[in-house]
C-alpha positions in Angstrom: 225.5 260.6 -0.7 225.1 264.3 -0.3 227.3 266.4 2.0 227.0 270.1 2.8 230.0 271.4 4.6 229.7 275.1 6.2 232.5 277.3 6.6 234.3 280.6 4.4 235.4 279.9 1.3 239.3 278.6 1.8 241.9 275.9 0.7 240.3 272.9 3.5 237.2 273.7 2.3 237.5 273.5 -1.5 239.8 270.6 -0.8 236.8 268.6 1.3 234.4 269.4 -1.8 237.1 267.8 -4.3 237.9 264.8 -2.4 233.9 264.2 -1.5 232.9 264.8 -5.4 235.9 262.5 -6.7 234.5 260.0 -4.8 231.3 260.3 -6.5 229.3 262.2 -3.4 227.1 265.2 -4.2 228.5 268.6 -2.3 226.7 271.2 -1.1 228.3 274.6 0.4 227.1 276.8 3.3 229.1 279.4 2.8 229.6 282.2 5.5 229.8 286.1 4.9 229.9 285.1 1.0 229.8 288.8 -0.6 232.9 288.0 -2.3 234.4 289.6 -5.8 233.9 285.6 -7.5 231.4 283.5 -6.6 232.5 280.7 -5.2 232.3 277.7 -7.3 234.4 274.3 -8.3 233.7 271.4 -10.6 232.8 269.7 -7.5 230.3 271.7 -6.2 226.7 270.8 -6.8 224.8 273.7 -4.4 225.2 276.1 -2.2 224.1 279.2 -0.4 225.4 282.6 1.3 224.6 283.0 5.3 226.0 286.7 6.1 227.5 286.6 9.2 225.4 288.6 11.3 223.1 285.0 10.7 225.6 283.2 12.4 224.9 282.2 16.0 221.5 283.3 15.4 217.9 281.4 15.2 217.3 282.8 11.8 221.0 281.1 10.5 220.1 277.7 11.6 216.7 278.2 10.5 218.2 279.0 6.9 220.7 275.8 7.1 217.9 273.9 7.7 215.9 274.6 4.9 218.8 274.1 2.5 219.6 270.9 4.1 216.2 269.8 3.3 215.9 271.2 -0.7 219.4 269.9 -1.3 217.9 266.4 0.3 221.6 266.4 2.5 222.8 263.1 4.6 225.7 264.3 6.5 226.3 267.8 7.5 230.3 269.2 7.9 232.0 271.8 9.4 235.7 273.5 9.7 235.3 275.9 12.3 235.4 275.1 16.0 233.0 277.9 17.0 230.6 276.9 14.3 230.7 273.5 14.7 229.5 274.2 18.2 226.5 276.2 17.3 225.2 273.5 14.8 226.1 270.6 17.6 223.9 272.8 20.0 221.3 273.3 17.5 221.1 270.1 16.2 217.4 269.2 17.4 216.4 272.1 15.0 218.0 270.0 11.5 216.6 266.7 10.0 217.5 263.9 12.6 218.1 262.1 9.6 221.3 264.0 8.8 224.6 262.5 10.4 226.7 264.9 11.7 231.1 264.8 10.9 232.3 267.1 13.4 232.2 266.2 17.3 229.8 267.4 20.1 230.3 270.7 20.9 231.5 269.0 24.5 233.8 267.4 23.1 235.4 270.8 21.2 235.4 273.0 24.3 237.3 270.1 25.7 239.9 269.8 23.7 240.6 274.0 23.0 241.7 274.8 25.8 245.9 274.6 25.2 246.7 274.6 29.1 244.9 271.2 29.3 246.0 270.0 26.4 249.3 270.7 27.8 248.3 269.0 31.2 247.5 265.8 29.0 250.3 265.9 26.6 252.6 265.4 29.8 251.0 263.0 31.3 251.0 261.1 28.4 254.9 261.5 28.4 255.4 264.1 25.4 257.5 267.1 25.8 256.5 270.2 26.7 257.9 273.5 26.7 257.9 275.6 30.1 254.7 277.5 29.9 253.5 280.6 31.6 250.2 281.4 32.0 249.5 285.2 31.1 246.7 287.3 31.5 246.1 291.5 31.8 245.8 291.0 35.4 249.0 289.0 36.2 251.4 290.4 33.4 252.8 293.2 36.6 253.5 290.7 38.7 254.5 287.5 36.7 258.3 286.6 36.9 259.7 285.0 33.7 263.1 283.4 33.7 265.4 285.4 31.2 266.6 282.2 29.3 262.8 282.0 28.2 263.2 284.9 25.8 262.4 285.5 22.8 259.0 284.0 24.0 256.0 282.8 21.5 252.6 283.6 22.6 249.4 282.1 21.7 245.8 282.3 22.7 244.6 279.3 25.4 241.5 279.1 23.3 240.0 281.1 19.8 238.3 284.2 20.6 239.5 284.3 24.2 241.6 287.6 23.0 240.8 290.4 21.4 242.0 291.5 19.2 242.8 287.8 17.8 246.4 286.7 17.2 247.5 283.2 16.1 251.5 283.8 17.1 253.3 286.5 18.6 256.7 286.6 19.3 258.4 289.0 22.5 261.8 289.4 23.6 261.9 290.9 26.7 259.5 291.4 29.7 259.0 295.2 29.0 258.3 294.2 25.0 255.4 291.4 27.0 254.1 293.9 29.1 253.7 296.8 26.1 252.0 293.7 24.1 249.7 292.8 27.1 248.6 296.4 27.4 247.7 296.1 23.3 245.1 293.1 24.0 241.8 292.4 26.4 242.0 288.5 27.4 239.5 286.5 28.9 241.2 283.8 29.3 245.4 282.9 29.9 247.3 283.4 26.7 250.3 280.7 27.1 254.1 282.3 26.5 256.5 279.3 26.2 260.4 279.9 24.7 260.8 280.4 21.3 263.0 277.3 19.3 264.1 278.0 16.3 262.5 274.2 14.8 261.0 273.3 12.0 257.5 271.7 12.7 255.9 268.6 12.4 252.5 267.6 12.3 250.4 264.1 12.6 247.4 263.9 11.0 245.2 260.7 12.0 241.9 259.8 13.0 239.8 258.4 15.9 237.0 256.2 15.0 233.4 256.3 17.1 234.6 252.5 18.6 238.1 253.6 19.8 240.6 252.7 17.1 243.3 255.3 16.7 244.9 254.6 13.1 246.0 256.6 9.7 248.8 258.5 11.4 250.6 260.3 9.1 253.5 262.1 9.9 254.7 265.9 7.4 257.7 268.4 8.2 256.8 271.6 7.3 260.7 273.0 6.4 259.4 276.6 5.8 256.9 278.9 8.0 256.0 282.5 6.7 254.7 284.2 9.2 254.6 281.4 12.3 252.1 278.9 9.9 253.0 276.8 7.2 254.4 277.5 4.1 256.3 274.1 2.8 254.6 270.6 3.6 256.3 267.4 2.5 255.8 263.9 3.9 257.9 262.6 7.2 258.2 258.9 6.7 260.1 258.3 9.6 257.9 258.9 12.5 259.5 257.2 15.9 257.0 254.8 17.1 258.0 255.9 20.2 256.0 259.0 19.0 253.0 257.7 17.9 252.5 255.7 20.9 252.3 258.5 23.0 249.7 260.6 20.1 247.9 257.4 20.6 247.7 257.5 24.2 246.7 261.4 24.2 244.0 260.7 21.7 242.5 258.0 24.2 243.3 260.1 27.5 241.1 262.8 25.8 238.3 260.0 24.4 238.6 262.2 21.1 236.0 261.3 17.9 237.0 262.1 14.3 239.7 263.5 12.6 243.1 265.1 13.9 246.1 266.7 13.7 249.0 267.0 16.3 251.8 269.8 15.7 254.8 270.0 16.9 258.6 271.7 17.1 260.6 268.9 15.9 264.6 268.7 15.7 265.4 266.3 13.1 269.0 265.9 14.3 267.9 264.3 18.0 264.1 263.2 16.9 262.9 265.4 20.0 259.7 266.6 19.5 258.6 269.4 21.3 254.5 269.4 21.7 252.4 272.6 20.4 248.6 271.7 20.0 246.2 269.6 18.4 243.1 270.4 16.7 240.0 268.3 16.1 239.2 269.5 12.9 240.2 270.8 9.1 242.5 273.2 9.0 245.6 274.7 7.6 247.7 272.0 6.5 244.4 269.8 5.2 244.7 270.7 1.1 248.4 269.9 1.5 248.3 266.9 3.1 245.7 266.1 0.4 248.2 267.2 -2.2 250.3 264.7 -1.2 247.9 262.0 -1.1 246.1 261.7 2.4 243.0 262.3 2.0 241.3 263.7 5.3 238.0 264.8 4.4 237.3 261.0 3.3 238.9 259.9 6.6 236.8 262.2 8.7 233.5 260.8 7.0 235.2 256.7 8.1 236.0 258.3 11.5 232.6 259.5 12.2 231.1 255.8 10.9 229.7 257.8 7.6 231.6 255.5 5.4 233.5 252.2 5.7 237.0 251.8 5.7 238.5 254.0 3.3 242.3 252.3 3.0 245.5 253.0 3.7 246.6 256.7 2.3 249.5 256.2 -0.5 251.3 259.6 0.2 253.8 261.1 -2.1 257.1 262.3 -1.5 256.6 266.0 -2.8 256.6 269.4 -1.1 253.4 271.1 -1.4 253.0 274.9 -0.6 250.3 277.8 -1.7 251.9 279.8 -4.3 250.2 283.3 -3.3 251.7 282.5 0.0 255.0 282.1 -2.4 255.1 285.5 -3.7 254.0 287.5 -0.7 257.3 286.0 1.2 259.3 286.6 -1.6 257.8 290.1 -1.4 258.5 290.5 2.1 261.9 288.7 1.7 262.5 291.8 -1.3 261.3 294.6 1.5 263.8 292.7 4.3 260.7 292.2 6.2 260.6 288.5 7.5 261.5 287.8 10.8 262.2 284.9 13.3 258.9 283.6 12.7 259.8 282.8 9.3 262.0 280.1 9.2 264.4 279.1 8.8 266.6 282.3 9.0 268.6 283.0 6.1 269.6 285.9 4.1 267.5 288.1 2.2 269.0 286.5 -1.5 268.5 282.4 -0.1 265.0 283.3 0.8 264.1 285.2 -2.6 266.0 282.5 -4.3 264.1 279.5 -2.1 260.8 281.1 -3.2 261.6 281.5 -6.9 262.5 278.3 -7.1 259.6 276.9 -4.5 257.3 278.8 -7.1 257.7 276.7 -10.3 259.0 273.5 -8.7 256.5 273.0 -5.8 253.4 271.3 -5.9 250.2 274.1 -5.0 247.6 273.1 -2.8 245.3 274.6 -4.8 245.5 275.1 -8.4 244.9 271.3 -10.0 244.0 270.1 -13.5 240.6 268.8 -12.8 239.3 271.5 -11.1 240.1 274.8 -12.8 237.1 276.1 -11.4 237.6 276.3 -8.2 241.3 277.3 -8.6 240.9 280.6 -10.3 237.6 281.5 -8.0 239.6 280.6 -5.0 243.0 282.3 -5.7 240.6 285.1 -7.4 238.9 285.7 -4.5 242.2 286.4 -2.2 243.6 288.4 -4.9 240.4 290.8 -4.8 240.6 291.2 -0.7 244.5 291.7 -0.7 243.4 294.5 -3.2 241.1 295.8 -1.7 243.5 296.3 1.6 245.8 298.0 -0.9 243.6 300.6 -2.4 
């Protein structure tokens, strides 16, 4: 089978072309805005071709897809990005209607970004949820916001509903949210809910096109640098009260494919605070691969592409990305990190932790069979950080 999967060259990517060519498919790469210092490449990669992205969202981009669909004679067509994957879901009358598609309708995406109904969902479902507020340039003079609800995390309702784009951002105070506001143009609600001091957790699982809800695996992620993930290891003791209720979202929202829940998790109670969930690849997908679940194969059984692929046999190692390593110890040398890096030691634990994470962890994305795409990968980030430098 031959699979083409669009996107920018980045760990969930190369780890969808390494689990699709281990199991003997052919992969082919769109790759978006591709003037990079390496060219992208991987033992597993059989073809693929730059789409600068002024082409994107354009007639002339899907007109170029198509074509390389066709010479590289695809059968299923892949995507990581939400805004992408809407583009080609709207375009599809212009590819081959021969090609199966393993991303949802672009219907069902707009559904499921937008956080404040996710929320709405999540408690009716019966999962926690922290107070929210709903925050936008218009509201921010006259919006009261209890004082026990500082430090407060903010994040975007939806991607590209703020500019300029933030994943995470944490405030203190209402004069520190109002100064932030001023710094941003939404168009639509950013959510501000309390800041805990938790771990997270996430759920990785999939939905299949006749309703079963199966392969829920649970990770901790012990360490974030910079409010995402920088430690992954395997959680094997997922309540079943907890996947129950996953379960029940999944079905409220009739979602197709591949998923992962996150969550603030205290591993002392078991209470699991929900954040978001995402209907696609993403951060945490080479990891979890790392450790043996293999999502991009899932995705394809999810979408009806292949049969049932089995039961994933997960390892109990912690996976991490080792350039992520060194930039926190960096930042852990410069007394830099702050309370989005957790957990919240002193400068020597955290420059000892990432010494010691950096020869004794497993990395998502240097591996023996595939030195290839390791060096272009990691090669590739080192050029652009760089570049920022000098």
């Amino acid at each position: 089978m031959n699979i083409v999967i669009v996107g920018r060259f980045s760990p969930p990517i190369l780890s969808c072309m390494r689990s699709w060519g281990r199991n003997s498919h052919k992969v082919g790469f769109v790759c978006i805005d591709g003037d990079m210092g390496l060219k992208p490449c991987s033992r597993y990669l059989d073809i693929q071709m730059n789409l600068p992205q002024s082409e994107v969202y354009k007639n002339n981009g899907i007109s170029r897809i198509s074509r390389f669909l066709k010479r590289f004679d695809a059968d299923v067509l892949s995507c990581i990005d939400d805004n992408i994957a809407c583009w080609l879901s709207d375009n599809a009358f212009q590819l081959d209607n021969k090609i199966s598609v393993a991303f949802p309708s672009s219907q069902m995406i707009k559904k499921i970004l937008s956080k404040a109904q996710q929320n709405a969902i999540a408690t009716k479902v019966g999962l926690k949820v922290l107070p929210e507020y709903l925050i936008d340039n218009d509201n921010i003079e006259r919006i009261s916001i209890a004082p026990e609800h500082f430090p407060m995390c903010l994040r975007p309702s939806a991607p590209h509903d703020v500019t300029p784009f933030f994943k995470v951002k944490l405030v203190h105070s209402t004069i520190e949210l109002k100064q932030f506001i001023q710094t941003i143009h939404i168009t639509q609600k950013i959510i501000g809910q309390p800041f805990k001091n938790l771990p997270n957790l996430v759920i990785h699982g999939i939905r299949s096109q006749n309703g079963d809800t199966k392969l829920m695996s649970a990770f901790m992620i012990q360490r974030k640098f910079e409010g995402v993930t920088l430690t992954l290891q395997p959680y094997p003791d997922l309540p079943e009260e907890l996947i129950d209720k996953c379960t029940a979202f999944v079905q409220s929202f009739d979602l197709i494919g591949n998923f992962h829940f996150e969550f603030l998790f205290d591993p002392e109670t078991s209470e699991a605070f929900f954040l978001e969930i995402n209907l696609r690849f993403g951060g945490t997908t080479a990891k979890v691969l790392a450790c043996g679940y293999d999502e991009p194969m899932y995705a394809l059984e999810a979408f009806g592409i292949v049969k049932s692929y089995g039961k994933p046999v997960v390892q109990d190692i912690v996976v991490t990305n080792k350039q992520a390593i060194l930039k926190y110890i960096g930042k852990a040398l410069k007394n830099s990190l702050t309370e989005l890096d957790y957990p919240n030691e002193s400068v020597w634990e955290r420059i000892f932790f990432g010494i010691k994470g950096f020869f004794r962890f497993k990395d998502e994305v240097m591996t023996v069979d595939d030195i290839r795409g390791s060096v272009s990968l990691y090669g590739n980030n080192a050029i652009n950080i760089f570049k920022k430098i000098f």
